[in-house]
One Martini backbone bead per residue (centre of mass of N, CA, C, O) as a GRO file, in nm:
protein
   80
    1UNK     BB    1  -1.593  -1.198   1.030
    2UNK     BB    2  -1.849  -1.306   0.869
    3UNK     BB    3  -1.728  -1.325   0.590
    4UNK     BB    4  -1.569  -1.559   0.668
    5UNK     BB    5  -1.757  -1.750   0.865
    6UNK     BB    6  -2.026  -1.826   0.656
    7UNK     BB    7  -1.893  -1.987   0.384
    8UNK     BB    8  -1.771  -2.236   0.607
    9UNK     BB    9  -1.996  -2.317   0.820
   10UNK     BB   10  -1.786  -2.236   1.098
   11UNK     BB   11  -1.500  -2.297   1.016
   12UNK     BB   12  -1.260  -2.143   1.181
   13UNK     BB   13  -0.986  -2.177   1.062
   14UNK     BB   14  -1.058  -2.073   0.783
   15UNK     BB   15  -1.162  -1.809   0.871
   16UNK     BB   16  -0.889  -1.713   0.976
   17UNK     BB   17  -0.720  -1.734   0.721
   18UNK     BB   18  -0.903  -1.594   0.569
   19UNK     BB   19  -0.919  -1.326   0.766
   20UNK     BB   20  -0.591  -1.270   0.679
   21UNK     BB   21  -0.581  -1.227   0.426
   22UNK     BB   22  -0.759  -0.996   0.354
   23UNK     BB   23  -0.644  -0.818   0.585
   24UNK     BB   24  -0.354  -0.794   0.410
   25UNK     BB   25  -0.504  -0.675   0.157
   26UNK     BB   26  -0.599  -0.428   0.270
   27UNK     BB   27  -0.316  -0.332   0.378
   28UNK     BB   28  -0.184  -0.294   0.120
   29UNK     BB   29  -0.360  -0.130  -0.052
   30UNK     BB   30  -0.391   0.124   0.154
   31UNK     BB   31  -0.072   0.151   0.114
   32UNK     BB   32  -0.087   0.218  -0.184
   33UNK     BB   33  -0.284   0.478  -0.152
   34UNK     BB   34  -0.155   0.674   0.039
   35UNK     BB   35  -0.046   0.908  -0.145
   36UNK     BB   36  -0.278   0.970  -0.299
   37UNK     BB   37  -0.425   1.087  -0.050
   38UNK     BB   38  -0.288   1.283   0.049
   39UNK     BB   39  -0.282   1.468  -0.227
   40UNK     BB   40  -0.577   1.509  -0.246
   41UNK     BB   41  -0.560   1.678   0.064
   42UNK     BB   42  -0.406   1.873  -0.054
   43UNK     BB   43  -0.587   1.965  -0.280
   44UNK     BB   44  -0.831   2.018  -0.054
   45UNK     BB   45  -0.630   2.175   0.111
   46UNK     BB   46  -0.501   2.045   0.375
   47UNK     BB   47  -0.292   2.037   0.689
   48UNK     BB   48   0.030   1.870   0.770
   49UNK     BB   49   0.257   1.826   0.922
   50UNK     BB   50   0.555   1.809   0.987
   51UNK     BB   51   0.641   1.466   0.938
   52UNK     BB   52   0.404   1.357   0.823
   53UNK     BB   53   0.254   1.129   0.682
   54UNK     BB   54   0.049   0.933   0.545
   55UNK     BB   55  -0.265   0.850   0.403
   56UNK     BB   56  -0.544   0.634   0.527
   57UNK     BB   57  -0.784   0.355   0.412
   58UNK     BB   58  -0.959   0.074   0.505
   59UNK     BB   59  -1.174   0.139   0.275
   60UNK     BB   60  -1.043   0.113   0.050
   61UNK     BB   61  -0.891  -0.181   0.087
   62UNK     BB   62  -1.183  -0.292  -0.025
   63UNK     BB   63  -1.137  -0.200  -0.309
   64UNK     BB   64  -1.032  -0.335  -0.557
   65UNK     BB   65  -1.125  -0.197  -0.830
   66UNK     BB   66  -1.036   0.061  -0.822
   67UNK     BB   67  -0.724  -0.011  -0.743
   68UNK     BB   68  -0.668  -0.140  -1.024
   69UNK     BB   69  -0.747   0.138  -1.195
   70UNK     BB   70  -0.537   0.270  -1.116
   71UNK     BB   71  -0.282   0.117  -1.177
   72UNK     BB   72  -0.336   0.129  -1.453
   73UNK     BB   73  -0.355   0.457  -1.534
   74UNK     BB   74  -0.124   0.574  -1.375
   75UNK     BB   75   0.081   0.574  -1.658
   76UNK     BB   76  -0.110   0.847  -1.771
   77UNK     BB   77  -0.112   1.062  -1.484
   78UNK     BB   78   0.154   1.025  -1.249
   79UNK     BB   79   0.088   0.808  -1.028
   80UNK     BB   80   0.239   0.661  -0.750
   0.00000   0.00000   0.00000
């Protein structure tokens, strides 16, 4: 939580509510991107138990401008 409690200058409580929204923002990207991930991983071979969920990672979910970009293409491409 560095990111979050450095900008505010030691202010914990700023930090933490600052680093609640963001890993927030972080867990919704994240599950937003996960059939995209799933689809992919079946795409590159792998296989998946029957019944198994969604793929995701915590990685995706901080990069907001590439998840952006797919919102935006996804009506273009048929991206779910």
């Amino acid at each position: 939580m560095i990111w979050c409690g450095a900008p505010h200058r030691g202010n914990l409580f700023r930090a933490l509510l600052i680093g609640l929204i963001i890993m927030g923002l972080i867990l919704f990207i994240s599950t937003d991107l996960a059939p995209l991930f799933r689809e992919t991983g079946e795409m590159a071979g792998l296989s998946f138990p029957e019944g198994y969920g969604e793929v995701s990672s915590l990685d995706a979910g901080s990069q907001v401008v590439p998840w952006l970009l797919v919102r935006v293409i996804s009506p273009f491409y048929g991206f779910d």
